[in-house]
C-alpha positions in Angstrom: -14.1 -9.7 13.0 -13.1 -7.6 10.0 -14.4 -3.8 10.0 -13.6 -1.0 6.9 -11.2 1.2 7.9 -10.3 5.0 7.0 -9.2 5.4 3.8 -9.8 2.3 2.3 -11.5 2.1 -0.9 -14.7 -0.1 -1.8 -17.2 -0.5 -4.5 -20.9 0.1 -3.7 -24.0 0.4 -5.1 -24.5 4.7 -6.6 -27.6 6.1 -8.2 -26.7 4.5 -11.4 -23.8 2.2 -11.3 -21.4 0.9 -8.8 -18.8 3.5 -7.6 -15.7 4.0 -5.7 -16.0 4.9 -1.9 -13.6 5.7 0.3 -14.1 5.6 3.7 -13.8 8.3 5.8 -14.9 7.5 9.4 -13.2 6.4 12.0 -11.6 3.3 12.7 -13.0 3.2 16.6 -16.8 4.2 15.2 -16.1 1.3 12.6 -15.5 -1.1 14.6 -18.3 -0.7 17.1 -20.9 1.0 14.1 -23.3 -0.6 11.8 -22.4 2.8 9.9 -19.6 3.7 8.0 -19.0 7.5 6.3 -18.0 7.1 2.9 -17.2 9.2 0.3 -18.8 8.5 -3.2 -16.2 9.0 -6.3 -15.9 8.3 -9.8 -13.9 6.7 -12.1 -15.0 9.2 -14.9 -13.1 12.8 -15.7 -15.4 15.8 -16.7 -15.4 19.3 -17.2 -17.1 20.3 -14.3 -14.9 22.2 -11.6 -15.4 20.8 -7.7 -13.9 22.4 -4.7 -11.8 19.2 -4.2 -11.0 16.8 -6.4 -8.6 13.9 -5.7 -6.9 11.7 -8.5 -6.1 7.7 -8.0 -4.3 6.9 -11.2 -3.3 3.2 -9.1 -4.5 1.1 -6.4 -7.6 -0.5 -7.4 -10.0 -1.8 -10.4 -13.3 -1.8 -11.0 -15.2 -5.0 -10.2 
């Protein structure tokens, strides 16, 4: 049976549009889980400063 695994990236369902999310759990919990921790990005730049912020110029398209 296939299970996401950390770091992989998906597209899911945000307040407003689909987004990128990367998941962030463990493989172990994954497997074994009916919940995965993700983290919700975006494929837009703005001005607004985070405290981290991670660029993916390759690797996957939108849906």
């Amino acid at each position: 049976m296939s299970f996401p695994r950390r770091g992989e990236v998906f597209w899911g369902p945000g307040k407003k549009k689909i987004r990128p999310l990367l998941v962030v759990s463990n493989d172990q919990g994954n497997r074994y889980s009916n919940d995965v921790v993700v983290i919700p990005g975006t494929t837009q730049k703005r001005d607004i400063v985070y405290p981290v912020e991670i660029l993916v110029t390759e690797g996957f398209s939108k849906p």
